[in-house]
C-alpha positions in Angstrom: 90.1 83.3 77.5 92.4 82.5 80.3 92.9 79.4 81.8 92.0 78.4 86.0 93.9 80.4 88.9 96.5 78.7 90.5 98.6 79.0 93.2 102.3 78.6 93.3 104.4 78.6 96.8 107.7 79.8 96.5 110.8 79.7 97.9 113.7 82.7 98.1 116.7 81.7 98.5 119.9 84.9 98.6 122.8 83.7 96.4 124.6 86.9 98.4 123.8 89.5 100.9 120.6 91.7 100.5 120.4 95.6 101.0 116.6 96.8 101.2 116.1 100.3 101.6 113.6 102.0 104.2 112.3 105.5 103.3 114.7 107.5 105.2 117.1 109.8 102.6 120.8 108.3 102.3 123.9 110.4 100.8 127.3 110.5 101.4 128.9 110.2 105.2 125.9 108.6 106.1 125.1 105.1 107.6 122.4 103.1 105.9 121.2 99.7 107.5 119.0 96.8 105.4 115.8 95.8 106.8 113.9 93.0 106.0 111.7 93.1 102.4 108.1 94.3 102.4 105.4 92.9 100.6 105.5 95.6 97.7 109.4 95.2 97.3 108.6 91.1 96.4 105.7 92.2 94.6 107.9 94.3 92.1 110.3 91.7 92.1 107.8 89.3 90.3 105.7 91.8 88.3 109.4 92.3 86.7 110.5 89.0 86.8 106.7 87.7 85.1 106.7 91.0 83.0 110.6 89.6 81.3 109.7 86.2 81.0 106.1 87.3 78.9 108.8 89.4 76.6 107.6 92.6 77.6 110.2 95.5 76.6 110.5 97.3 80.1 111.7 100.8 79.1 108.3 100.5 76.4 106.6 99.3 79.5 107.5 102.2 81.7 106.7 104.7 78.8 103.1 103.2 78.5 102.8 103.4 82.5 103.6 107.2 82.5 101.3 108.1 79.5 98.4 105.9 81.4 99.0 106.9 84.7 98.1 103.8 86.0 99.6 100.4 86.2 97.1 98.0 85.9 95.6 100.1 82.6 98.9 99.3 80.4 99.0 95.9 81.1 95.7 95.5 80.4 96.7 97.3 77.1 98.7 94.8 76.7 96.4 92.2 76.2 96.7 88.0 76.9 98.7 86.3 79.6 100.6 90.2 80.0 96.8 91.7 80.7 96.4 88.9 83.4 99.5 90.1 85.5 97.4 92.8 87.0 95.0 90.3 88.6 98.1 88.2 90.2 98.1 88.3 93.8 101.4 87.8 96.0 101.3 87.6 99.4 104.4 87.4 101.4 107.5 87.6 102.1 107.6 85.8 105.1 111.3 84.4 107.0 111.8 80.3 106.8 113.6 78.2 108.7 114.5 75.1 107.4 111.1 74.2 106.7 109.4 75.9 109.4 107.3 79.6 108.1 107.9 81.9 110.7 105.3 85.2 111.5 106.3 88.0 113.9 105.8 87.3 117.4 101.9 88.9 118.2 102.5 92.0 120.4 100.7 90.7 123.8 103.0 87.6 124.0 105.6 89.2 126.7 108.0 87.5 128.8 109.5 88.1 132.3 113.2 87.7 131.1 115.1 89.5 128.3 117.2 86.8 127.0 115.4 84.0 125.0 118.5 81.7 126.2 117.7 81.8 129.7 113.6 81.4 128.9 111.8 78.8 130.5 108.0 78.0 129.6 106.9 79.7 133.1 108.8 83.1 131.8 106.4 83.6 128.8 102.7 85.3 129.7 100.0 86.6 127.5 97.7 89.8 127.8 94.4 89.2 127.4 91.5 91.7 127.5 90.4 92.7 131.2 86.5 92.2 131.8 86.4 95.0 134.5 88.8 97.5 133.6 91.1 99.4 136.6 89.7 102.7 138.5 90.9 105.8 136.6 91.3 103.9 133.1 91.4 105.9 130.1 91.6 104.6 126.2 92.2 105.8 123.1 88.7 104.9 122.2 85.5 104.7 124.1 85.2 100.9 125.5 88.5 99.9 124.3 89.4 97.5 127.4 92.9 97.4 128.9 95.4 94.3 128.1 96.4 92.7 131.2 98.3 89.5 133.8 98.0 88.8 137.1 101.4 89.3 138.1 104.1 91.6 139.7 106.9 91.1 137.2 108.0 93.1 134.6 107.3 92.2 131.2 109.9 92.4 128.2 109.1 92.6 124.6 109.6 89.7 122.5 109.8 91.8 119.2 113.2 90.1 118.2 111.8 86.7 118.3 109.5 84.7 115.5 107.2 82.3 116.0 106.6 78.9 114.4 103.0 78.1 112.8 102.9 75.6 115.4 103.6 78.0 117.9 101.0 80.5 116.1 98.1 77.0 116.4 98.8 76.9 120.0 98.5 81.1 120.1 95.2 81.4 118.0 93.8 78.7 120.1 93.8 81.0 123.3 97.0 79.5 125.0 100.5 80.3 124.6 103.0 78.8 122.6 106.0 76.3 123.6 109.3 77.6 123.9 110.6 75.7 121.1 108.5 77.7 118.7 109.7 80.4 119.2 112.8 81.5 117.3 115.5 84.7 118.3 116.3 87.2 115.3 120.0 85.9 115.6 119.3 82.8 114.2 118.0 84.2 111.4 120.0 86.9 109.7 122.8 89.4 111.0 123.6 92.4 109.7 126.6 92.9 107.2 128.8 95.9 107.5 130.0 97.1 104.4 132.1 100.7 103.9 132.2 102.5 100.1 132.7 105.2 98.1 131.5 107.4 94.8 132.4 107.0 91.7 132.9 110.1 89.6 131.0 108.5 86.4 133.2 111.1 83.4 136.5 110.7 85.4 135.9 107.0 86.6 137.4 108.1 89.5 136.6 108.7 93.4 134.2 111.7 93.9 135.7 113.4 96.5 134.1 113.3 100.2 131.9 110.5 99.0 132.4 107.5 101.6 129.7 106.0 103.2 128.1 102.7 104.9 125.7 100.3 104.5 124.6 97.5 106.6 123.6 94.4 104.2 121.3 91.7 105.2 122.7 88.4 105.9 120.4 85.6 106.2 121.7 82.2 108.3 122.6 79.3 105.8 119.5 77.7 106.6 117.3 81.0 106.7 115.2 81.3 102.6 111.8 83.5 102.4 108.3 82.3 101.9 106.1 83.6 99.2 102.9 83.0 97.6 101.3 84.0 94.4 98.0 83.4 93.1 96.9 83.9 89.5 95.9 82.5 85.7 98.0 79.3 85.1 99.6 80.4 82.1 100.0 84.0 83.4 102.2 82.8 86.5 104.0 79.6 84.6 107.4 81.0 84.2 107.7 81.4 87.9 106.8 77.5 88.1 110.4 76.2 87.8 113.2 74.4 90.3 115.6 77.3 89.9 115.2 80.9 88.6 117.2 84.2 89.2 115.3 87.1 90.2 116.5 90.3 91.6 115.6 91.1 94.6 116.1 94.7 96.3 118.8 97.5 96.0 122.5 96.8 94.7 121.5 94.7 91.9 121.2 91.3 94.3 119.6 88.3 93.3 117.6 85.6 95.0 116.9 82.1 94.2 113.5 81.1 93.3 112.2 77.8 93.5 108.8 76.1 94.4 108.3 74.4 97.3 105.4 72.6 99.4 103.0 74.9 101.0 102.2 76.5 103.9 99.7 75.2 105.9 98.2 78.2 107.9 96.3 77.4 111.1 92.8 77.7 111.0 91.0 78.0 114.3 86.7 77.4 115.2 85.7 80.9 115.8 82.7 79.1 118.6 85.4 79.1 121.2 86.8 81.5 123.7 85.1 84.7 124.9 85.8 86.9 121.1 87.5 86.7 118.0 91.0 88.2 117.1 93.0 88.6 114.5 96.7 89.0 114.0 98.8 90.7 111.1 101.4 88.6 109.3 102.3 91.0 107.7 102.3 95.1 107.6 98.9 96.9 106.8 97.6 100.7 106.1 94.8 101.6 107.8 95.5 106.0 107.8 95.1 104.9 111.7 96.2 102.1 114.2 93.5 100.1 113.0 90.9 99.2 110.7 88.1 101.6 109.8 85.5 99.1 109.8 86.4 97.2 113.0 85.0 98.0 115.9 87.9 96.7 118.6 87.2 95.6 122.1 91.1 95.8 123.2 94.4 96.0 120.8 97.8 95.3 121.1 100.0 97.3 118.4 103.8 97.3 118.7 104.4 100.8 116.1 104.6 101.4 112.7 107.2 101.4 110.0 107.3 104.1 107.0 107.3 102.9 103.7 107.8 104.5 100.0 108.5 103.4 96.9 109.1 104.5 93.2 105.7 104.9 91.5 106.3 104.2 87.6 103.5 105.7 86.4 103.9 109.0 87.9 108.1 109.0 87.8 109.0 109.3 91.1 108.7 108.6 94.6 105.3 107.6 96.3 103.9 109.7 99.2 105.5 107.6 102.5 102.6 105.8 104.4 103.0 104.5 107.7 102.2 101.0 107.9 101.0 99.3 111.2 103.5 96.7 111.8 102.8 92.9 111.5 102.5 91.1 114.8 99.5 93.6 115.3 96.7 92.0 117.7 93.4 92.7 117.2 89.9 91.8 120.0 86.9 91.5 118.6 83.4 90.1 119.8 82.1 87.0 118.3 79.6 88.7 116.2 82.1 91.2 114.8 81.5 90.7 110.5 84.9 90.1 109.0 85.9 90.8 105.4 88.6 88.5 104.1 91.2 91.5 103.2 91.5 94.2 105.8 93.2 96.9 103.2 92.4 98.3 99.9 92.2 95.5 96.7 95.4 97.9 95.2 97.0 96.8 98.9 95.9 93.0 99.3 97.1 92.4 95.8 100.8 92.7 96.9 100.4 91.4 100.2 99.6 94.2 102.7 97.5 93.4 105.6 97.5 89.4 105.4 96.5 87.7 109.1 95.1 85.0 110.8 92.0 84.5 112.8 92.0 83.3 116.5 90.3 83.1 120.2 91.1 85.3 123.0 89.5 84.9 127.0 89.3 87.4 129.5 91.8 87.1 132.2 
């Protein structure tokens, strides 16, 4: 028998720079840039990390993966607090500052400048959902109504900036945030330009023509990441320390784990405002720009990001899915049924799709 679920809250701090890959092919003369961790890069980085601390032998591991074809099967081969690890949900990463958890910036928060440093609260507007939509309007989906401001200004994005969970109270509630909770991507992290070269591994010496580049993530000194993971006490227990090395992305880097106080996610009355919306924290699949079962009354989606992987079981990569990108708004009416994942189990067990429930108005 296992013992109750818990639920630790974590804290990544880089003792270096990080490199994480996107799913674009990288060789020699070419230029290769870090972006920020997804949710199945952290999830990895545990399952290893929980999978060496139960004494699991991880070449064995990988051997019992391939002949199973599935994951979740060999550990529950396994047996005891190992079996359990399939069960553990993670959900994160997400960027902190000091103290403060920060979520992307929802996609119909604009603003009228293009510098945060000359913002002032007046600059910042929100698109809301028009009652009446414009002559001549045409959506990608019958009904769909068009996002909209009263105004003759042009509207930036404010895809570079992060917002606070204060800020995200204040958003969720139907209003827009305070300028002070909203923080620029250059007080976060800049990019580290590093230059280097092959290694012939017989000779141990350069391989000719093989030079490259690679931008490494650098977060600011006071800049960690935020996880959560959720499972059997004993399962997740070695993770339930003051300071532990894990390895975190490409280049053999390592973070700093620790546990920490928890987030304390905004939750908002669904009886006010005009409809319901919901906004991703973090990236989700849908095989679409939204949810199958949602039926959407307006939407506001910035793009989407490709995303791979190495699939153990099968031995190689895993087919590239292209994930709608967190900051993702989503209108619905008041009566809309909502499930508490969006995505797949497989999917909400490492994080994809997590978000928070709001209020929207008409203009």
């Amino acid at each position: 028998m296992h013992n109750q679920s818990d639920i630790l809250c974590l804290s990544l701090r880089p003792i270096d720079t990080l490199f994480f890959r996107d799913a674009r092919p990288f060789g020699p003369s070419r230029q290769a840039n870090s972006g920020l961790p997804s949710p199945q890069t952290l999830a990895g980085a545990i399952r290893t990390l929980l999978l060496e601390a139960h004494g699991v032998n991880l070449q064995k591991f990988g051997e019992k993966v391939r002949a199973t074809k599935s994951f979740d099967q060999a550990l529950r081969e396994m047996g005891g607090d190992v079996s359990a690890i399939a069960d553990v949900k993670i959900a994160g990463p997400w960027l902190c500052r000091n103290e403060d958890i920060l979520v992307s910036m929802p996609a119909n928060l604009k603003s009228t400048k293009s510098l945060l440093s000359s913002f002032t609260q007046e600059d910042l507007v929100r698109l809301d959902p028009l009652r009446t939509p414009p002559h001549g309007w045409q959506p990608k989906e019958k009904g769909l109504l068009p996002l909209w401001y009263y105004g003759r200004k042009s509207l930036k994005s404010l895809n570079e900036c992060y917002l606070t969970l204060k800020g995200m109270d204040a958003y969720l509630n139907g209003g827009i945030p305070e300028i002070n909770t909203i923080v620029n991507v250059d007080k976060l992290y800049t990019i580290d330009r590093r230059v280097g070269i092959g290694i012939d591994g017989k000779l141990n010496t350069t391989a000719e023509g093989l030079i490259y580049s690679a931008g490494m993530l650098s977060l600011k000194k006071d800049v960690s990441f935020y996880a959560e993971v959720k499972g059997h006490s004993s399962t997740i227990d070695p993770l339930n320390q003051s300071s532990i090395l894990m390895k975190f992305g490409g280049e053999g880097r390592h973070v700093e784990v620790s546990t920490r106080t928890g987030a304390i996610w905004p939750e908002v009355s669904s009886k006010g405002g005009d409809g319901n919306l919901l906004v991703l924290t973090t990236p989700a699949w849908f095989d679409g720009w939204k949810p199958k079962n949602l039926s959407c009354m307006a939407a506001a989606v910035p793009g989407f990001d490709g995303i791979s992987g190495w699939d153990l079981a099968l031995g190689g990569p895993k087919p590239n899915r292209f994930m709608v990108q967190s900051g993702s708004v989503y209108y619905l009416r008041h009566n809309e049924k909502l499930s508490r994942d969006l995505v797949n189990y497989d999917d909400s067990l490492v994080g994809w799709g997590k978000n928070l429930k709001g209020i929207w108005k008409y203009v």
